[in-house]
VODONU-274369 format. One line per field, with one value per residue (C-alpha): residue number from 1; residue in three letters; y, z, x. Coordinates in Angstrom, 1 decimal, decimal comma, padded with zeros to 4 digits. Last residue first. Example, Ala and Ser with C-alpha at 12.3 -4.5 7.8 and 13.67 -1.06 7.14 Angstrom:
BEGIN
i = 2:1
aa = SER:ALA
yy = -001,1:-004,5
zz = 007,1:007,8
xx = 013,7:012,3
***
This chain:
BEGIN
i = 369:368:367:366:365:364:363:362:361:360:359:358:357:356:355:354:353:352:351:350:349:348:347:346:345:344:343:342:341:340:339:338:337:336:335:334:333:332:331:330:329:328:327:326:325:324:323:322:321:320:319:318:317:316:315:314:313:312:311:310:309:308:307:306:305:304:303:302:301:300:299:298:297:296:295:294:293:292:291:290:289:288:287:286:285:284:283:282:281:280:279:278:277:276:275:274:273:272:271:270:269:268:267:266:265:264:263:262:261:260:259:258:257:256:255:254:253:252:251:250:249:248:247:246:245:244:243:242:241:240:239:238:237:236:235:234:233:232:231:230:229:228:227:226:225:224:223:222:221:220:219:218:217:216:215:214:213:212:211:210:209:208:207:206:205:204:203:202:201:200:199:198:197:196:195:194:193:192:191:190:189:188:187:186:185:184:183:182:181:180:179:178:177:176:175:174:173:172:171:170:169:168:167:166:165:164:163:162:161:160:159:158:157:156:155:154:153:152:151:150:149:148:147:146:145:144:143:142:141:140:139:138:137:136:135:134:133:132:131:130:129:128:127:126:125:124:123:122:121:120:119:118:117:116:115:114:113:112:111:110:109:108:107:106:105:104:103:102:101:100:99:98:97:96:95:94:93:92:91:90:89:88:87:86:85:84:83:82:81:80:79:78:77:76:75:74:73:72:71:70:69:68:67:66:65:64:63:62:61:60:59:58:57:56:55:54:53:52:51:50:49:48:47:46:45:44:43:42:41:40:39:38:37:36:35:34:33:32:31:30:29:28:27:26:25:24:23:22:21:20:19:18:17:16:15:14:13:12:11:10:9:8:7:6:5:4:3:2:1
aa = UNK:UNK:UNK:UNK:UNK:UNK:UNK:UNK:UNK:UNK:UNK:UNK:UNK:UNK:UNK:UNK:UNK:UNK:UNK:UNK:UNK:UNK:UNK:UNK:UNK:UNK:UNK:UNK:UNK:UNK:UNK:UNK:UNK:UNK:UNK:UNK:UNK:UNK:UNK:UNK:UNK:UNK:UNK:UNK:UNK:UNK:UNK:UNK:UNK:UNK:UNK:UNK:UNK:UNK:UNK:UNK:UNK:UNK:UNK:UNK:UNK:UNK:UNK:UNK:UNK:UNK:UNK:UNK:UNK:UNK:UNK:UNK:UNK:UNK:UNK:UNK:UNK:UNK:UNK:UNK:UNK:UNK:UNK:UNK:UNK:UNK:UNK:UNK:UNK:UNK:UNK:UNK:UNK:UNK:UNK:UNK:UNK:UNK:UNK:UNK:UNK:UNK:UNK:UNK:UNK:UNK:UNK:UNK:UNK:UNK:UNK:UNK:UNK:UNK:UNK:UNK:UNK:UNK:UNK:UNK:UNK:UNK:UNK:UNK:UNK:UNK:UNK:UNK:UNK:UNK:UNK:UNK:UNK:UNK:UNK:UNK:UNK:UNK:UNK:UNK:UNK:UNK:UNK:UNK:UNK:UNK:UNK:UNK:UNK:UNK:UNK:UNK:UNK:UNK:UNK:UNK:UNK:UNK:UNK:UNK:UNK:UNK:UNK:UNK:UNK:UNK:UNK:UNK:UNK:UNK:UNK:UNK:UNK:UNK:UNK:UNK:UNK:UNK:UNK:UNK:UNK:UNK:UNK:UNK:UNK:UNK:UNK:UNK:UNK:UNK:UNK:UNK:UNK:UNK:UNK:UNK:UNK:UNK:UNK:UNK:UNK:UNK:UNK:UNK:UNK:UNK:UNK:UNK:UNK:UNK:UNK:UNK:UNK:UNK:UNK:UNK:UNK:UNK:UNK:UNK:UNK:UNK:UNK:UNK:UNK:UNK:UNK:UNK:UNK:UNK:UNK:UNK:UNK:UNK:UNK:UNK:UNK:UNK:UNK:UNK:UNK:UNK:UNK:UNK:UNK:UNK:UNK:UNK:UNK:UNK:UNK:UNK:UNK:UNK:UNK:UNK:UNK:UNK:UNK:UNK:UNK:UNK:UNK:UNK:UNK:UNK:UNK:UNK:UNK:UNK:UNK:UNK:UNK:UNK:UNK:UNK:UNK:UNK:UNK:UNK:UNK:UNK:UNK:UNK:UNK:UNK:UNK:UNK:UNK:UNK:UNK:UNK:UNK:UNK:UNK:UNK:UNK:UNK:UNK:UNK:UNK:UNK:UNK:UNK:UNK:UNK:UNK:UNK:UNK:UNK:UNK:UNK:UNK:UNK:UNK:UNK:UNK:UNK:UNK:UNK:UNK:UNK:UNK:UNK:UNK:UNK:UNK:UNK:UNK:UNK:UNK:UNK:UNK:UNK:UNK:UNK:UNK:UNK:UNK:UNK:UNK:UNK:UNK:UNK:UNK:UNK:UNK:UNK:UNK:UNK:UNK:UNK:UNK:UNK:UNK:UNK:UNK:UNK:UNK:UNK:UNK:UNK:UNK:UNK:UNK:UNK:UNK:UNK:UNK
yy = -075,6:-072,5:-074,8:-077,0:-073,7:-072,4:-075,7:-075,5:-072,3:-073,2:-076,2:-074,3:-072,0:-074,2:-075,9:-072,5:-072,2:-075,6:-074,5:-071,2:-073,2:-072,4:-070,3:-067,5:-064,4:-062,1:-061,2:-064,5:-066,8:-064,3:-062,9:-067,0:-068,0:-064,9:-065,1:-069,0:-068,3:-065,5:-067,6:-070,6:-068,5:-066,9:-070,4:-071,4:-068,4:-067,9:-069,9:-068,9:-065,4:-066,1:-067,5:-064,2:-061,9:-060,6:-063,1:-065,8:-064,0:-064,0:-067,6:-069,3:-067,8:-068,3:-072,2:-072,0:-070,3:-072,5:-075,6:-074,3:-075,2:-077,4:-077,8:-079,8:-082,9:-084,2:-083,6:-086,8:-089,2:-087,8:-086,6:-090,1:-092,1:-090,2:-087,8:-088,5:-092,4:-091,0:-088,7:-091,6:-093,6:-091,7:-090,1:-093,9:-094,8:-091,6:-092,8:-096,2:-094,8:-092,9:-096,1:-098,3:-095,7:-095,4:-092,1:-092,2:-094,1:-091,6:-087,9:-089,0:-091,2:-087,7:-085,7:-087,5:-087,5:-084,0:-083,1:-086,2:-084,6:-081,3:-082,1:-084,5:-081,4:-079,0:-081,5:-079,9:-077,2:-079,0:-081,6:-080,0:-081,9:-085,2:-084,0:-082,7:-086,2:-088,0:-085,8:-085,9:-089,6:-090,8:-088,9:-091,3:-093,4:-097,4:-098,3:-099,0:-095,3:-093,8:-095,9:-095,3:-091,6:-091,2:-093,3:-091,4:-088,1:-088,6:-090,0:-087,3:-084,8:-086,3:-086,1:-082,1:-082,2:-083,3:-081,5:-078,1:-078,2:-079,5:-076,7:-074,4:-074,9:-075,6:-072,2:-070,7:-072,4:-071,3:-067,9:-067,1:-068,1:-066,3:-063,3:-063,6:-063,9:-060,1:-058,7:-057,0:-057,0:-054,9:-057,1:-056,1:-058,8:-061,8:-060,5:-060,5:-063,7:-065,2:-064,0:-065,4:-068,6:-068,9:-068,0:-071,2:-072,0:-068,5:-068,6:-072,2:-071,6:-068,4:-069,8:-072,8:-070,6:-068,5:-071,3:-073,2:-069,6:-068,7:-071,4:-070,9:-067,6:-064,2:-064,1:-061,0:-063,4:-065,0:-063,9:-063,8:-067,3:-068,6:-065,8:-067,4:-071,1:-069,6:-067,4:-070,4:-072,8:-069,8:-069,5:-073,3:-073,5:-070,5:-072,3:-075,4:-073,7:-071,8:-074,9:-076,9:-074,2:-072,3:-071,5:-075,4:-074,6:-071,3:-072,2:-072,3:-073,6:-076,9:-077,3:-077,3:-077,1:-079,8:-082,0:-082,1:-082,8:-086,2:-087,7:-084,4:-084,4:-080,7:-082,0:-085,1:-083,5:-080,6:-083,2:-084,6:-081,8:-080,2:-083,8:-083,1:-079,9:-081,0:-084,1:-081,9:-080,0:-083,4:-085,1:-082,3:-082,4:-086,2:-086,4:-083,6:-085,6:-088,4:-086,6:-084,4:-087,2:-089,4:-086,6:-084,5:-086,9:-087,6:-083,5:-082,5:-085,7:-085,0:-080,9:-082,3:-084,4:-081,2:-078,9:-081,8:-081,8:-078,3:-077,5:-080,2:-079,0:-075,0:-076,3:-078,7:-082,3:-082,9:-085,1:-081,6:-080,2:-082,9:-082,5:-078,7:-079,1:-081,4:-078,6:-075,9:-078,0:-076,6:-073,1:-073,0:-074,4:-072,0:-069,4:-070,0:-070,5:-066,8:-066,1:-067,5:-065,8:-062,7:-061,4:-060,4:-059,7:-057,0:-054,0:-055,5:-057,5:-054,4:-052,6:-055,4:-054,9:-051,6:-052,0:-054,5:-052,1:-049,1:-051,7:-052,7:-048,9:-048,5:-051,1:-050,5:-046,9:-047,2:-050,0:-047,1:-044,7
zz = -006,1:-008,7:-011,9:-009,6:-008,1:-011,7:-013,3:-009,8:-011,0:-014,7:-013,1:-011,1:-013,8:-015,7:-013,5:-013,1:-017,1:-017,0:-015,0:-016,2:-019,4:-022,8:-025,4:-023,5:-025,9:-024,1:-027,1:-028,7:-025,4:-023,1:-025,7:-026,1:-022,4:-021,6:-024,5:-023,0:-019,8:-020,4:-023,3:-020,5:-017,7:-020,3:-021,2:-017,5:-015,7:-018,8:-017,4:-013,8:-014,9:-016,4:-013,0:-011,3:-012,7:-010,1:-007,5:-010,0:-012,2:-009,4:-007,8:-011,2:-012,1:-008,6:-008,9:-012,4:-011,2:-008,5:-010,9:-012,8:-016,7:-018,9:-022,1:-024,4:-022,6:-024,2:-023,5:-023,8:-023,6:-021,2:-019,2:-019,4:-017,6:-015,4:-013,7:-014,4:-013,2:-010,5:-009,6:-009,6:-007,9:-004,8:-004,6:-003,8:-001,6:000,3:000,8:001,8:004,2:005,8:006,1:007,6:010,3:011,4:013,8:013,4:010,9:009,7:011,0:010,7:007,1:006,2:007,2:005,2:002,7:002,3:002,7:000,2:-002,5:-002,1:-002,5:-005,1:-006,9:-006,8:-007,5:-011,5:-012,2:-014,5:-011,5:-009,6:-011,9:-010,5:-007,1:-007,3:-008,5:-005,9:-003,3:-004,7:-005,5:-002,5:-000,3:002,2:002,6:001,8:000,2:-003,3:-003,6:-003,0:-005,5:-008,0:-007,4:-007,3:-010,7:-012,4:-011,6:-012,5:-016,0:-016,6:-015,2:-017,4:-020,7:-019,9:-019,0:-022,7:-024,7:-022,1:-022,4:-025,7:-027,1:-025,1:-025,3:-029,3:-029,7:-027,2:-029,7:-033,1:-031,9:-031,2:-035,2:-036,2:-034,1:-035,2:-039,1:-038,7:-037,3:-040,5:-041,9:-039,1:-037,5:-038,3:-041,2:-038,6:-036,5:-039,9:-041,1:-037,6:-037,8:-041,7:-040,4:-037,5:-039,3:-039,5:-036,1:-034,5:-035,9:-034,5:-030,6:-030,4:-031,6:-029,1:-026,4:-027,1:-026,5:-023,6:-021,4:-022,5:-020,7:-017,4:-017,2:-016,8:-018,4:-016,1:-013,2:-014,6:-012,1:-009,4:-009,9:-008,8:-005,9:-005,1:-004,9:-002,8:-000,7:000,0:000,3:003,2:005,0:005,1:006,9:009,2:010,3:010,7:012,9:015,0:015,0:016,1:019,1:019,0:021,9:021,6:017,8:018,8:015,8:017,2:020,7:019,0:015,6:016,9:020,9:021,0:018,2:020,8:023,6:022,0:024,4:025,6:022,4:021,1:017,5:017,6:019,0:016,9:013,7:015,0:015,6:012,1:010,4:012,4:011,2:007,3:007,6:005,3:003,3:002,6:001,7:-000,4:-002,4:-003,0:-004,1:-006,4:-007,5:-008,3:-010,3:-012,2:-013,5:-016,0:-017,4:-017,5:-019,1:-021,7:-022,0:-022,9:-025,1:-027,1:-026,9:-028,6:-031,3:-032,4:-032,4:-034,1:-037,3:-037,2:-037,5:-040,2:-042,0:-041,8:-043,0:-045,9:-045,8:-047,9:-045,9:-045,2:-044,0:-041,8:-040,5:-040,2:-037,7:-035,7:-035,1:-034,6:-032,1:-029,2:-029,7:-030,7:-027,3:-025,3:-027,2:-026,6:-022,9:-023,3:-025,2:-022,9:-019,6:-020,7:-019,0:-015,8:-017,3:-018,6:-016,8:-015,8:-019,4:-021,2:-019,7:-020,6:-023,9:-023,7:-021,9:-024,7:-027,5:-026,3:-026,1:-029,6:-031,4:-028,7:-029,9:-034,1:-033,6:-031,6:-034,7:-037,7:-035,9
xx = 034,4:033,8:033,2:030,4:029,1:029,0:027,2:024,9:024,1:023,1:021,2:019,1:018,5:017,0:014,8:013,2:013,0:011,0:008,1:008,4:007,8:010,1:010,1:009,6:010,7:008,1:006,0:005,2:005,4:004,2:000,9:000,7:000,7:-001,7:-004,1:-004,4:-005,0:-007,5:-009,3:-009,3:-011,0:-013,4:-014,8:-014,6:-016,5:-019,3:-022,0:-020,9:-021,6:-025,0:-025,8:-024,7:-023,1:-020,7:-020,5:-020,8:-017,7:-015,8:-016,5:-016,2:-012,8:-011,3:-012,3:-010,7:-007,3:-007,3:-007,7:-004,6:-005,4:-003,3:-004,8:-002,6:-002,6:-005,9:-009,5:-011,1:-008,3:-005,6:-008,9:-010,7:-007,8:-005,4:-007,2:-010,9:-009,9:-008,2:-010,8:-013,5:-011,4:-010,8:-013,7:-014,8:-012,1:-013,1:-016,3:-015,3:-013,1:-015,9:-018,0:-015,0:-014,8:-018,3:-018,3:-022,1:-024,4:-026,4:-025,4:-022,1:-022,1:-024,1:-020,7:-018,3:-020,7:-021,1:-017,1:-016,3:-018,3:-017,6:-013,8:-014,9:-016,3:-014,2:-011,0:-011,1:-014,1:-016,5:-016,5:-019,1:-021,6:-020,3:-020,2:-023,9:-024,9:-023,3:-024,9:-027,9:-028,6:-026,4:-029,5:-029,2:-026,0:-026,4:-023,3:-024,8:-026,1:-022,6:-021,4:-023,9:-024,6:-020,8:-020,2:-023,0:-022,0:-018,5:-019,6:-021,9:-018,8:-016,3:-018,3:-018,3:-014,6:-014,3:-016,6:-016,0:-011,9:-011,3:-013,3:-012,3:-008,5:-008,9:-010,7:-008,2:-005,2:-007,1:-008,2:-004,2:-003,2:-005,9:-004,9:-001,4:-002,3:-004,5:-002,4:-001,2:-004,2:-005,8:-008,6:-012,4:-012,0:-011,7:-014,6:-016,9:-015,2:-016,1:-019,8:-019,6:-018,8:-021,3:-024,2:-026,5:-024,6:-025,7:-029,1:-030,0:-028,4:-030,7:-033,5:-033,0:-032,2:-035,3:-038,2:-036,3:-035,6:-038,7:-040,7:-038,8:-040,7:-041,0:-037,0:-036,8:-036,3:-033,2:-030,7:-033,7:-034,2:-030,7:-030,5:-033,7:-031,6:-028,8:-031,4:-033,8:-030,3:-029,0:-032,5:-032,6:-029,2:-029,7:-032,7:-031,4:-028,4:-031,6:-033,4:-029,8:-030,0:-027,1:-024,5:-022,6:-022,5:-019,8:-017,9:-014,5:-016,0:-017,9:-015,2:-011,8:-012,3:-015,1:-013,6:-010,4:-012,4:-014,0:-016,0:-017,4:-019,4:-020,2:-019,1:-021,1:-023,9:-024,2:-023,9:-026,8:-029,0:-027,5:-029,0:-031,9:-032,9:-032,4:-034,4:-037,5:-034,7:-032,9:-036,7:-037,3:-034,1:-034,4:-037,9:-036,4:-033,6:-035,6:-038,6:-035,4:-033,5:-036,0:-037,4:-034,6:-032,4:-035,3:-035,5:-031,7:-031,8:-034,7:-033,2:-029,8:-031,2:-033,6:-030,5:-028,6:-031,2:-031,8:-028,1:-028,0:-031,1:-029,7:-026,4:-027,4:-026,1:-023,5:-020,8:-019,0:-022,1:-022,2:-019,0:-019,3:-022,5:-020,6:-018,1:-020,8:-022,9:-020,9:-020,0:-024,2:-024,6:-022,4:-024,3:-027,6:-026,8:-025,8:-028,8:-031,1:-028,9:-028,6:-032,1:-030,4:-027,3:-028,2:-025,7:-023,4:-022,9:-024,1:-021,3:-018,6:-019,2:-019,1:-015,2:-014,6:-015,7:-013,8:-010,6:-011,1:-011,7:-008,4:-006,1:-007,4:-006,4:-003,1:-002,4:-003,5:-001,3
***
């Protein structure tokens, strides 16, 4: 009875949660960000302590290294990418003009049918496409605002998140032992043992991926830059960022480039295979260099369950939701594998279990024949 008890005080407290989420999560967004950091500086935090350094002055200390670096990157990042944005929005009519043309090109029937006729660009203007374009950014970046409009200002969201993010690390260990003694003692092992592998997913996860993406972002805006294509900057930087979610951004990547090498240079072959040599790299280096060394082999996450994870949880909360997609995406994944491999006597992969039974029936085909 005590178990049923615990299960539904926890369920009832989920389902509010989840409440307050819908129903505040236009002003959640300081405190979630708050969060995310303080999840972030808490392990550094603990090494200092641990050399002596007093909590409060160590979670000050990194709080204050953090924000200097958070505003130098700014600083030097946002005057270029905004030249950049406002020169794409001002071109943006006759980059759809000239993609237009090239898909509507009687030259090339087979573009004509796939893309001209299947999207009906031959019966719109390119100002009525440009317009539809601008109309969708303006609502994409309002839609941005409006998630946060409640803040009043940008100003709050950088005066509460830090006062959110210094609280939460100061207390962080007695909010765990507070959560940890809400757990029935008998459980009470198996929920510390499953906090220790999401916490190690998560953690892994957004430190790691989160180097990746600066590094991504970097290599794109370079490479992109260094080949001559306008608006390298932004397009290479908004791959790189993209890259939280795995292949989401270099697919975004090579789409936009693909298309600006078009409305730039024209069908130039050796261009577009230099773009996709360059997404290339980068993902192979992600893939196979800085991933097995920044984030381990430990977390395996699906990239469609990810990409699903930040669409749902966008549509429904917003920015705040895209915020939380990939933390909660990995918890979900990893309650799931352990909940299967605790409870549903799997000691193995499904992965593994299929190749199993393969060979168990091609052992009885081999005894039968």
């Amino acid at each position: 009875m005590n178990t049923a008890r615990t299960i539904i005080l926890w369920a009832a407290m989920l389902a509010a949660l989840l409440i307050l989420v819908v129903l505040l999560h236009e002003i959640l967004l300081p405190f979630v960000a708050g969060m995310v950091l303080a999840y972030l500086l808490n392990r550094p935090v603990n090494r200092l302590e641990r050399l002596g350094l007093n909590r409060a002055a160590a979670t000050l200390l990194l709080l204050c290294v953090f924000v200097a670096g958070l505003t130098a990157l700014l600083v030097l990042t946002v005057p270029l990418l905004g030249t950049e944005i406002a020169e794409f929005i001002d071109n943006l009519p006759g980059y759809i003009r000239r993609l237009q043309d090239f898909a509507t090109d009687p030259s090339r029937p087979w573009l004509r049918r796939v893309v001209g006729e299947g999207l009906n660009l031959a019966e719109q203007s390119s100002e009525d496409l440009a317009r539809l374009a601008t109309g969708w950014l303006t609502s994409f970046l309002g839609s941005l605002w409006s998630s946060g409009r409640a803040l009043l200002s940008i100003l709050s969201l950088l005066v509460v998140t830090p006062i959110v993010t210094f609280y939460l690390v100061y207390d962080w260990d007695r909010i765990v032992a507070t959560i940890d003694h809400w757990v029935p003692a008998e459980h009470r092992e198996t929920a510390r043992k499953l906090w220790h592998e999401v916490d190690d997913a998560i953690g892994s996860f957004l430190r790691g991926q989160g180097i990746i993406c600066l590094v991504l972002a970097v290599f794109y805006a370079t490479a992109l830059k260094l080949i001559g294509l306008n608006h390298g900057l932004l397009i290479g930087s908004t791959a790189g960022l993209l890259g939280f979610v795995p292949y989401l951004g270099a697919l975004t990547g090579v789409v936009l480039s693909l298309c600006m090498v078009i409305v730039q240079f024209g069908p130039a072959w050796t261009l577009m295979a230099a773009v996709i040599g360059i997404f290339f790299v980068g993902q192979s280096v992600a893939d196979y260099v800085l991933t097995p060394r920044l984030i381990g082999r430990r977390v395996h996450l699906d990239p469609v369950w990810l990409i699903f994870a930040v669409f749902a949880f966008g549509y429904l909360f917003g920015f705040v939701g895209i915020l939380i997609a990939v933390p909660l995406a990995i918890a979900i994944s990893v309650t799931i594998c352990f909940a299967l491999g605790r409870y549903g006597n799997m000691d193995e992969s499904p992965v593994a279990a299929v190749h199993a039974d393969k060979k168990d029936a091609a052992d009885r085909a081999n005894r039968l024949g």
